[in-house]
C-alpha positions as CSV (number, residue, x, y, z in Angstrom):
1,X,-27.1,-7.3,30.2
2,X,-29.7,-4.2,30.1
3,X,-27.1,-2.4,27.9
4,X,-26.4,-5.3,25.3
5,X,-29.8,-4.6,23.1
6,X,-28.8,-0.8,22.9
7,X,-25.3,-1.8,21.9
8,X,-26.8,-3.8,19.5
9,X,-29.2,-1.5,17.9
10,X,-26.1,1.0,17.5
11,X,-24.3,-1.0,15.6
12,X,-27.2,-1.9,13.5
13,X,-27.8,1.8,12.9
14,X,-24.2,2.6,11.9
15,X,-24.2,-0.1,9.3
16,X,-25.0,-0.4,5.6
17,X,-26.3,-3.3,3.2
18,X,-23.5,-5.4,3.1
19,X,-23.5,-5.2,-1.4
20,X,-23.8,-2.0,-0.8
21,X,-20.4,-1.7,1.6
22,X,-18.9,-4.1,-0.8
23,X,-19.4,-2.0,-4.0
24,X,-18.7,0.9,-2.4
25,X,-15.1,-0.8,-1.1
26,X,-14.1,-2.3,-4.5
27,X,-14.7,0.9,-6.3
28,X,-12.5,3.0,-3.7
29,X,-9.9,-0.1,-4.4
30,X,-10.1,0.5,-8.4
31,X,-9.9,4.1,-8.1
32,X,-7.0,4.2,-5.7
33,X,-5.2,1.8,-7.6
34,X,-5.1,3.4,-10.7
35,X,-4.0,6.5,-8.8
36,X,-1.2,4.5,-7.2
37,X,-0.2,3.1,-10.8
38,X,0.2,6.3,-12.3
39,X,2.1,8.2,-9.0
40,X,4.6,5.3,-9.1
41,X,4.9,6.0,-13.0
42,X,5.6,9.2,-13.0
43,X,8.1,9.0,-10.3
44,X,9.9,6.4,-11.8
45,X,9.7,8.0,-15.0
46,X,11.3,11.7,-13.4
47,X,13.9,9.4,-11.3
48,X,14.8,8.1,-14.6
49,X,15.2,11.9,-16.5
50,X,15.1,14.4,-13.5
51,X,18.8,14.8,-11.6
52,X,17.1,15.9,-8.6
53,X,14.4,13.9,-8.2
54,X,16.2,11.0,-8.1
55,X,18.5,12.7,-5.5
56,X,15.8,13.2,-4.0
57,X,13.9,10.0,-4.4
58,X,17.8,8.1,-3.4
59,X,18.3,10.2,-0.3
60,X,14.8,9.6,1.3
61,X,14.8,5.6,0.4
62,X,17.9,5.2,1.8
63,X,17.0,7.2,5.2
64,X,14.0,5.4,5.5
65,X,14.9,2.3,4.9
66,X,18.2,2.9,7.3
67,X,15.9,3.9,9.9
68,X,13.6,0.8,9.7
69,X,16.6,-1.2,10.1
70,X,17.6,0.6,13.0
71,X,14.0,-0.2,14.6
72,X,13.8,-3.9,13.5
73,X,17.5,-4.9,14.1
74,X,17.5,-7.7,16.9
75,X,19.2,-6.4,20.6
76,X,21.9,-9.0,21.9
77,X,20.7,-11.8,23.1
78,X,17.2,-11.0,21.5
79,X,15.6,-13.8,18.3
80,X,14.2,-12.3,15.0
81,X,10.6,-12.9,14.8
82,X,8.9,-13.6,11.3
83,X,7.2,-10.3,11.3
84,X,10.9,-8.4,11.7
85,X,12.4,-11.0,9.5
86,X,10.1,-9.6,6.8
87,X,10.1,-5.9,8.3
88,X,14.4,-6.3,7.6
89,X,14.2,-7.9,4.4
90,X,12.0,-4.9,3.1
91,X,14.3,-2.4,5.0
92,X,17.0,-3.7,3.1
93,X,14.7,-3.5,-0.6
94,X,14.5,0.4,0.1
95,X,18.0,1.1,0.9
96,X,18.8,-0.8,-2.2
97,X,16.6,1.2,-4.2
98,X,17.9,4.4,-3.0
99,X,20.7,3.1,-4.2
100,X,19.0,2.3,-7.7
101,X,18.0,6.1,-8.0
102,X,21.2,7.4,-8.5
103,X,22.2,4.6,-11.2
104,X,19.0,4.8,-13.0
105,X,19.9,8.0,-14.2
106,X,20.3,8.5,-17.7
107,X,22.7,11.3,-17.9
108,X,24.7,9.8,-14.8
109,X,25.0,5.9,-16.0
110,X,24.9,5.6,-19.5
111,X,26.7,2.1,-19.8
112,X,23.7,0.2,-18.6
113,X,21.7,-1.7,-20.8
114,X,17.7,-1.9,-20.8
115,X,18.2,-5.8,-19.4
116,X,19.9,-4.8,-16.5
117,X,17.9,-1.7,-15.6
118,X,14.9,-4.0,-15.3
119,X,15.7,-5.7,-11.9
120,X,15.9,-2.4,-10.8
121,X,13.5,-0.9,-11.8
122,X,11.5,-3.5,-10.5
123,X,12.9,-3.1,-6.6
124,X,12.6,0.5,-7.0
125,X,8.5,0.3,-8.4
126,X,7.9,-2.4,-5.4
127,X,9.3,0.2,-3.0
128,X,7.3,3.4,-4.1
129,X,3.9,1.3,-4.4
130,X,4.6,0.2,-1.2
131,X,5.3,3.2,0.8
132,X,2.5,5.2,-1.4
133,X,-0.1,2.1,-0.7
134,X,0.3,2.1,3.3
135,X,0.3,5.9,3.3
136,X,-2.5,6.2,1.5
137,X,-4.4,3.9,3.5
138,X,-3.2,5.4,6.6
139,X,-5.1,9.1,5.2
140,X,-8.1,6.6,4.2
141,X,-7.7,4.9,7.8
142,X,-7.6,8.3,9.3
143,X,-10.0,10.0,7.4
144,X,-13.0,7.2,7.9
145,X,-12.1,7.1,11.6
146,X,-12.8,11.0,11.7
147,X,-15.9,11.0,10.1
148,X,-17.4,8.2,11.7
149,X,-16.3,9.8,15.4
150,X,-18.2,12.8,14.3
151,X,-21.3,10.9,13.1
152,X,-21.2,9.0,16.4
153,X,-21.1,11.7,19.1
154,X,-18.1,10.6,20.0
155,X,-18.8,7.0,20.7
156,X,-15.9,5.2,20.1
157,X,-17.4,2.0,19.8
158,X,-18.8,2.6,16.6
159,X,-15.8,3.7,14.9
160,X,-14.5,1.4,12.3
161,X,-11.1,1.4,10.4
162,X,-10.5,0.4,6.8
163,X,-7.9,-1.7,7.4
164,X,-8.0,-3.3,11.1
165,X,-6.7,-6.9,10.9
166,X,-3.5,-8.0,10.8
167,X,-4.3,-10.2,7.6
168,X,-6.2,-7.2,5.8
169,X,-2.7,-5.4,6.1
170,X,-1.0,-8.8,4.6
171,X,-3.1,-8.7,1.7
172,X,-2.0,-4.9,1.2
173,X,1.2,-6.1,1.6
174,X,1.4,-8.6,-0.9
175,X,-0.7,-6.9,-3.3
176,X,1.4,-3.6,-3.6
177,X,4.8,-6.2,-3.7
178,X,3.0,-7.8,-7.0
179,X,1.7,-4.5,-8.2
180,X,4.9,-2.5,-7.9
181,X,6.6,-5.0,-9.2
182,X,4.6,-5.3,-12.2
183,X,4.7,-1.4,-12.6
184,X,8.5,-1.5,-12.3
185,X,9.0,-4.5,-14.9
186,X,6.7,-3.2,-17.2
187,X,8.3,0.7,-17.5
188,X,12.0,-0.5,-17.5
189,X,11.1,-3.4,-20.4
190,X,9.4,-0.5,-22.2
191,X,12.6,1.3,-21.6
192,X,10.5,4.1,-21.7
193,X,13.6,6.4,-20.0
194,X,14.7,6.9,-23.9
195,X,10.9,7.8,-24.7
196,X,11.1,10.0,-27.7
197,X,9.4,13.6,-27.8
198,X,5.8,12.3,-27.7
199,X,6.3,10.4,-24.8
200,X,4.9,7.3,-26.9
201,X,6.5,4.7,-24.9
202,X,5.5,6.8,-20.8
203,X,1.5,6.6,-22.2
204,X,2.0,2.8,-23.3
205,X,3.4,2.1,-19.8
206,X,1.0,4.7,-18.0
207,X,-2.4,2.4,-19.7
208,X,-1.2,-0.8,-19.4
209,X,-0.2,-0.3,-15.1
210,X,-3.4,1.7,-15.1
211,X,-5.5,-1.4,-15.9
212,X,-3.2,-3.3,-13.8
213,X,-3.9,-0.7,-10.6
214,X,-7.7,-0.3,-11.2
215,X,-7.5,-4.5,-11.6
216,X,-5.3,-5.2,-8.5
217,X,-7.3,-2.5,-6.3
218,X,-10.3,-4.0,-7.0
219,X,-9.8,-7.7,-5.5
220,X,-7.8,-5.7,-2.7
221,X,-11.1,-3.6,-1.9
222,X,-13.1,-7.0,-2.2
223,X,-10.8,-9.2,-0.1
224,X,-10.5,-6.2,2.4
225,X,-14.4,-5.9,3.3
226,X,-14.6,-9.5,3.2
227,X,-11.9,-9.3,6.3
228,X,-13.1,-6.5,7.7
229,X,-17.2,-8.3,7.7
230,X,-15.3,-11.7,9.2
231,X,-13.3,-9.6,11.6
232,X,-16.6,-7.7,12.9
233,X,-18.3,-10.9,13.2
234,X,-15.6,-12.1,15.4
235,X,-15.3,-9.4,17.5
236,X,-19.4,-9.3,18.4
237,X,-19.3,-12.9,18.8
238,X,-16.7,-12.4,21.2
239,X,-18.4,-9.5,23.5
240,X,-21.2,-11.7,23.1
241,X,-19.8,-14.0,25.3
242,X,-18.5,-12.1,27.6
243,X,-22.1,-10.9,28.5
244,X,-23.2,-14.1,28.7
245,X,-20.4,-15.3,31.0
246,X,-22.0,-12.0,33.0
């Protein structure tokens, strides 16, 4: 019980106004949003013109996605939870848009028309966003964690992540599904893959997922620190108890 005042004032010391964490959270969000937007752009847009890119691009989806398959396919005898069910259906989303790569393009496929490229290009923009939002915040997660054990002198206990809970990773989930798939919908019914020479139709696409990114990453930074506030709240209240069952 003597150490449960010192604990506290620790944690006290390593953290800041909560408007202050929240600002500082929802700008990080719209900045790495709009960075998202326009990464998942311009690899969609090089898939779409650049014959080995979207080798490439095709080669590592579908290796990826085949290996996730291999780690979430059921042993005999054993049940598919919800979290694999979901883990398989997006397994089989990247395999299938490895698959896109190599029909999306141009100088390969050139029967398809711009209404049947959309579906695709919509898989193949939820994939990328994605895999580029999870590995980004896997740097971020990394990052934060490495900083704060150096500001701490090595305390662990006053090391926080950026993303900790398993809902704040569900909202990251379901935000870079809506996102991608708006960034994927958006550049195929722009068919901007027959762009002309001033790449008037790529900058169209580039502003208007832009806005979406810097939109969507935004509420995704907010909802996030509201998690991560609820989930430290939790977590004291729980030690809390256990000193007082001590």
């Amino acid at each position: 019980l003597a150490e449960q005042p010192a604990e506290r004032d620790d944690e006290a010391g390593a953290t800041m106004h909560p408007h202050i964490a929240t600002a500082i959270s929802v700008s990080c969000g719209v900045l790495l949003g709009a960075f998202i937007s326009l990464i998942v752009d311009s690899a969609l847009f090089e898939i779409s013109v650049n014959g080995l890119f979207a080798i490439v691009f095709g080669l590592c989806l579908m290796m990826i996605g085949g290996l996730i398959l291999w780690r979430v396919a059921p042993e005999e005898g054993q049940q598919m939870s919800r979290w694999r069910s979901l883990v398989f259906a997006f397994s089989i989303l990247v395999v299938s848009s490895g698959v896109f790569c190599f029909i999306l393009e141009k100088d390969w496929i050139t029967s398809l028309g711009t209404r049947a490229k959309i579906p695709m290009y919509t898989m193949l923009g939820t994939s990328l966003c994605f895999a580029l939002s999870f590995s980004v915040v896997d740097l971020v997660n990394q990052g934060v964690c490495t900083c704060c054990l150096r500001g701490s002198g090595g305390d662990d206990r006053l090391i926080k992540a950026v993303v900790q809970s398993s809902s704040q990773v569900y909202v990251i989930l379901v935000s870079s599904v809506c996102m991608g798939a708006v960034f994927g919908f958006n550049f195929g019914l722009l068919d901007v893959e027959d762009d002309n020479a001033r790449h008037t139709r790529f900058s169209k696409d580039q502003f208007t997922s832009s806005i979406v990114g810097a939109v969507g990453g935004g509420i995704v930074g907010y909802l996030n620190q509201m998690l991560r506030v609820r989930s430290d709240v939790d977590s004291y209240a729980a030690r809390f108890e256990n000193h007082e069952d001590i």
